[in-house]
N, C-alpha and C positions, 0 to 999 in steps of 0.2 A: 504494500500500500504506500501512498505517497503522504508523505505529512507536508499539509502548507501553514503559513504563519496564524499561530494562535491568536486570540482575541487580545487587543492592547491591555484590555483590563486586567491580563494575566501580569503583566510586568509594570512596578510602579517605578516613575521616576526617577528614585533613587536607585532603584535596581538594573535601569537602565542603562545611568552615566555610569555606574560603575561597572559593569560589561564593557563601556564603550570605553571608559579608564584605561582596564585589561587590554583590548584590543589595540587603541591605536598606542600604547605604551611598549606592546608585542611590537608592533611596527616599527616605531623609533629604534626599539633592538636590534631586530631583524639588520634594518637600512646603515644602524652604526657597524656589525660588525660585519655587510657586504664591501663596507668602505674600506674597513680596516685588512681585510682579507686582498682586496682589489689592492692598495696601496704600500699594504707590511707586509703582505703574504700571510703563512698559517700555518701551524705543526701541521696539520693532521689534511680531512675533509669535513667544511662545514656543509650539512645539505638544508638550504632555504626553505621559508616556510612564507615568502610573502606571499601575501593572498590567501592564506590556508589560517590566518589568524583568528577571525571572526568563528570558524568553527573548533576549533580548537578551546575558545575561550568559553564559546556559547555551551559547550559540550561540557566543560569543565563546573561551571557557573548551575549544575545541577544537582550537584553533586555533595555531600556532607564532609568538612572538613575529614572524617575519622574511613570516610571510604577508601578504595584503594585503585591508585593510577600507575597502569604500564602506558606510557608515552611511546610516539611513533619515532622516529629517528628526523623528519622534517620539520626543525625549528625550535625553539625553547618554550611557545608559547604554552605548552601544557603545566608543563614544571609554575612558570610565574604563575599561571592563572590559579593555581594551587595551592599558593599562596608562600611560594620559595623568592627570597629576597635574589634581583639580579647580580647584587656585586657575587656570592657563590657561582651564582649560573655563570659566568661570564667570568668568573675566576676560574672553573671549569676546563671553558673554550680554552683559554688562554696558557694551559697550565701552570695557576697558581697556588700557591697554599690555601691560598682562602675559599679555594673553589669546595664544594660539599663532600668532591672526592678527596680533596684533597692535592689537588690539582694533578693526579692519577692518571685520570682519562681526558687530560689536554687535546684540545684540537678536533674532537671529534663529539658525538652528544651522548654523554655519561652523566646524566644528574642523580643525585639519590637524598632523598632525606624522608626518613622512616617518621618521625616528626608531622611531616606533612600527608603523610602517606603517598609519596610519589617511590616505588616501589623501582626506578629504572627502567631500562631494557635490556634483555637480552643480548647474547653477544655476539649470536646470528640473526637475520630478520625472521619473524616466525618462532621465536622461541618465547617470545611474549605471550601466547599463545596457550601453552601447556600452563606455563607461571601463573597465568589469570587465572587459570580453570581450580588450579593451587591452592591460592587463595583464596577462591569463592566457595572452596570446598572446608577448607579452614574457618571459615565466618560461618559455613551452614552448620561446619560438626559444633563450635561456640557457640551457635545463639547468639553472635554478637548486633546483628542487625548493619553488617557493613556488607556493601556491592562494590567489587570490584569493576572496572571501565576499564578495557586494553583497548588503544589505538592500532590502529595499522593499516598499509596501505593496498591498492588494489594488487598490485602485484603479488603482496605477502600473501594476501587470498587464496593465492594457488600453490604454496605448501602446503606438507602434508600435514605440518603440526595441527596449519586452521582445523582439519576436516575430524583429526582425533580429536583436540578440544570442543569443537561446535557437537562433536555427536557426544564426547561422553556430559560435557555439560547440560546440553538438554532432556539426557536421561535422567540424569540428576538434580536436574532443576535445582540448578545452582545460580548463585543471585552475580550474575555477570552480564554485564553490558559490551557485546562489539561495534565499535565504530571506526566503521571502514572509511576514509577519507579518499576514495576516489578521484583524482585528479588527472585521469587518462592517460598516466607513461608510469612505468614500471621499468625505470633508468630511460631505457631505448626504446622499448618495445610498446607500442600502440596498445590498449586496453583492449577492444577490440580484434584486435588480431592474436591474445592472449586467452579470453574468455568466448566459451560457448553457449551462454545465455548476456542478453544485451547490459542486465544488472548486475552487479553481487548481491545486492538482495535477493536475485532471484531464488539462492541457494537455499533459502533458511526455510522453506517447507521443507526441503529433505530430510531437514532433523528437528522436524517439529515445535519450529520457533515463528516466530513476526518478524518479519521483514520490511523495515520501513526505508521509502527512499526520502530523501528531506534538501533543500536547497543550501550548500554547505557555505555560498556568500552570505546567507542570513543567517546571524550568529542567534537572532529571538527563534527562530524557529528551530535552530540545532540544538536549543534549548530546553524546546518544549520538549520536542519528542525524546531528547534523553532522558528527560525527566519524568517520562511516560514510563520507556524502559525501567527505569532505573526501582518506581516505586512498582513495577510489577515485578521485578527481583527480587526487591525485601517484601515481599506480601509471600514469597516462596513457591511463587507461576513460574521460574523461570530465565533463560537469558532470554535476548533478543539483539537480532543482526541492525543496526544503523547506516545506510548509506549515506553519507554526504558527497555528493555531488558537489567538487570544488572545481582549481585550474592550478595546477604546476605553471608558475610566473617564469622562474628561471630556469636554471640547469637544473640534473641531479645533484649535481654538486657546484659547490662555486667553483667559477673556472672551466664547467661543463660549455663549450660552443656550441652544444648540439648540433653537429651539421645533419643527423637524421631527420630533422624538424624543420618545418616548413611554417607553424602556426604561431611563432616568435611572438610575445608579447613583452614590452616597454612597462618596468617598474611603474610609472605614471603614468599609465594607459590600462589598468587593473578592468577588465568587465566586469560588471554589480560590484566593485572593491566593497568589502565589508565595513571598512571604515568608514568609508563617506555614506553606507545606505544607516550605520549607526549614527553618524553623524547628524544625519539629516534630520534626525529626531529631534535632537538636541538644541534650545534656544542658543544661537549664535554665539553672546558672552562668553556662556558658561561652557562652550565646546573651547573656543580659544583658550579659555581659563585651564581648562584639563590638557590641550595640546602643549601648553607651555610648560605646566607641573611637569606633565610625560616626556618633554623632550630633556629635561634638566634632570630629571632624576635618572634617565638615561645615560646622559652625560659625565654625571657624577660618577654612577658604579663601573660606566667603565673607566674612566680615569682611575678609579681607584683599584680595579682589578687589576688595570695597564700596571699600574704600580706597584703592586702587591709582591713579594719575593717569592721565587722559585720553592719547588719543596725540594727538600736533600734527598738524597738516594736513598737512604736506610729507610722511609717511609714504603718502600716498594716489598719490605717483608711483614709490613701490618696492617692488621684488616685482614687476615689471610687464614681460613680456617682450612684443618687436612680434611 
């Protein structure tokens, strides 16, 4: 089924800007460390999430502090929306000490803070996958009333981990949420020319779930329907499959030329950009008000992450269970 945007009465004002806070704050990120990447270079591979912000946040934004997030590998904004301070995240990127790993997993996207319940990812794509199923199993054998949410991308869909998680989860009716983020490339390779039904949703009759597709520029709307999913998890109906229908802006990776691609889109030429259709809501002032907080405090963490010392070697044997 498709989910379109819930009635405005659903979301008040306050709950609005502060979505739109998340988002275009995600943005400013995003856009700082394309610059820093394009300009200083980068350990690792960072892979971009702009345009992928609004659902990520909206997805996020449903969710109970104590619940549990496997994030996709596309961008940070899951982690912030979750409520992890950027100078960590971006202490992270950078490998710094301050980063959450400890500035461990520099250069590439490794966040973790059990605090917030942002659980990581995985150290293949699809391995998020069994983990989820992990933990939702954990929260049904406690009674604790937490639902886990894994992200993941169209591509990950066609591992095999998805297909053991989605089946033994929905036998089990386990309180997990999938949200597949759709954005039509799977690195190289066309969504379509990858998949033999036109949706991913279309999979979730197989294993006896709800399959919802949802517009993934509307961050209100990736909202509701998570929050759909999310309370028929804890009520103990079950997972459910979320498509968001988004757009991969940049490469797979920064620095990706794509010369496969023919359908190139310009950072300020975003279709439906999530920001400006949250924007648009928002009385003029008070958006500019929030644009400036968000680009300053952007500003700030990573200055301060830019700054922050290296971690020492000997960190690389702790944190380390046999």
């Amino acid at each position: 089924m498709t989910a379109t945007h819930a009635p405005e009465g659903r979301t008040s004002q306050d709950e609005l800007m502060e979505i739109y806070r998340k988002v275009v704050t995600v943005r400013f990120a995003e856009l700082r460390i394309r610059d820093h990447v394009e300009t200083e270079g980068f350990g690792g591979f960072w892979h971009p999430g702009i345009g992928q912000e609004g659902l990520q946040v909206g997805a996020i934004a449903a969710m109970r502090p104590e619940d549990y997030l496997y994030y996709a590998h596309r961008g940070l904004g899951y982690a912030y929306a979750k409520g992890m301070d950027m100078v960590p995240l971006f202490g992270d990127l950078l490998g710094r000490a301050v980063g959450s790993t400890r500035g461990k997993g520099g250069g590439t996207v490794h966040f973790a803070s059990a605090e917030h319940g942002v659980l990581g990812q995985g150290g293949t794509l699809g391995s998020n996958f069994v983990l989820g199923a992990g933990t939702a199993l954990a929260s049904q054998l406690r009674g604790d009333g937490r639902v886990t949410v894994v992200f993941f991308g169209d591509g990950a869909s066609g591992r095999g981990t998805w297909h053991e998680a989605a089946l033994q989860a929905s036998v089990w009716k386990l309180p997990v949420v999938w949200v597949c983020e759709n954005n039509g490339w799977a690195l190289s390779a066309r969504f379509e020319d990858q998949s033999p039904t036109p949706h991913v949703a279309d999979r979730a009759s197989a294993y006896g779930m709800p399959g919802v597709i949802v517009d993934g520029q509307d961050a209100l709307a990736v909202r509701d329907a998570t929050a759909d999913a999310i309370e028929r998890a804890r009520r103990g109906e079950g997972p459910t499959l979320i498509e968001a229908k988004t757009l991969r802006i940049r490469g797979h990776y920064e620095g990706d030329r794509q010369p496969y691609r023919e359908d190139q889109v310009k950072d300020d030429e975003i279709p439906n950009d999530p920001v400006h259709r949250l924007g648009a809501l928002i009385p003029d002032e008070q958006r500019r008000t929030i644009d400036g907080d968000a680009r300053r405090y952007v500003e700030e963490a990573f200055a301060a992450a830019l700054a922050a010392p290296r971690p020492d070697t000997s960190v690389i044997y702790e944190d380390v269970w046999a």
